[in-house]
N, C-alpha and C positions, 0 to 999 in steps of 0.2 A: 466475239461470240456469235453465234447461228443467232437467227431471228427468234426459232423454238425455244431457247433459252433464255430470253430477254420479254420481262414483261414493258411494256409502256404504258405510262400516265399522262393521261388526258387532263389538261386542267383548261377552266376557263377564266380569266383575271380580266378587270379594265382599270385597276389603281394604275393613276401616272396617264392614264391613256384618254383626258378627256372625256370619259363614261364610254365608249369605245372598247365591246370586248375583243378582245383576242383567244385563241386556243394554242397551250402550250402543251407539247409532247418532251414531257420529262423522263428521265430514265434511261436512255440508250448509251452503250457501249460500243460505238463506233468510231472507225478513223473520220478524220474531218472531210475527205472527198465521199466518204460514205455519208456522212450524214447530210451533205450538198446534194447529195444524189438524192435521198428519200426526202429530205424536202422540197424539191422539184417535183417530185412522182405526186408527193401529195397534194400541193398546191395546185397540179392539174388535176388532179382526184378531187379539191374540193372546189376546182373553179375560183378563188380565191386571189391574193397574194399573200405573202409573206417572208420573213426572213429568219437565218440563224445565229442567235446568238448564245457566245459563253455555249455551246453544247446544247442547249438548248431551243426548238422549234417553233415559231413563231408565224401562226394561223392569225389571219384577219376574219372577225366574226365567230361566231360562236358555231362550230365547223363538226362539231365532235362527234356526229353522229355515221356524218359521211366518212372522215378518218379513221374514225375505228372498224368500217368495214373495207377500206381499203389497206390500213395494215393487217387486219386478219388475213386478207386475200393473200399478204406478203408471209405470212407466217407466223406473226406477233402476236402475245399475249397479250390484250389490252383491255386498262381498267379507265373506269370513268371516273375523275375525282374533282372536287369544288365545283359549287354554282348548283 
């Protein structure tokens, strides 16, 4: 699916993680070299690291301000959820 057509969710979680948040981007419909790709764009976009797993995008720190103006620059619809 085009990025226009795709909203994504922003979430922030630290269960499991030593109180330690993380920022996950839920929601996308992408191949797997697709989604490797914008998790690389974004992790430069938030200064950051992190990883993918299960489909899902996996920000260190609570990130989610920076990322949502960096997938909008990409074309994405994106909502702020938990936290």
């Amino acid at each position: 699916m085009p990025p226009g057509q795709q909203t994504v969710y922003l979430h922030r979680e630290s269960k499991g993680r030593g109180g330690k948040g993380v920022t996950l981007l839920k929601g996308l419909i992408l191949s797997e070299a697709d989604l490797t790709a914008l998790a690389k764009t974004v992790k430069q976009a938030s200064g950051s690291g992190g990883t993918l797993k299960e489909g899902v995008i996996e920000i260190q720190g609570d990130q989610r301000e920076k990322i949502a103006e960096t997938l909008k620059k990409l074309g994405y619809k994106v909502k702020l959820a938990g936290g």
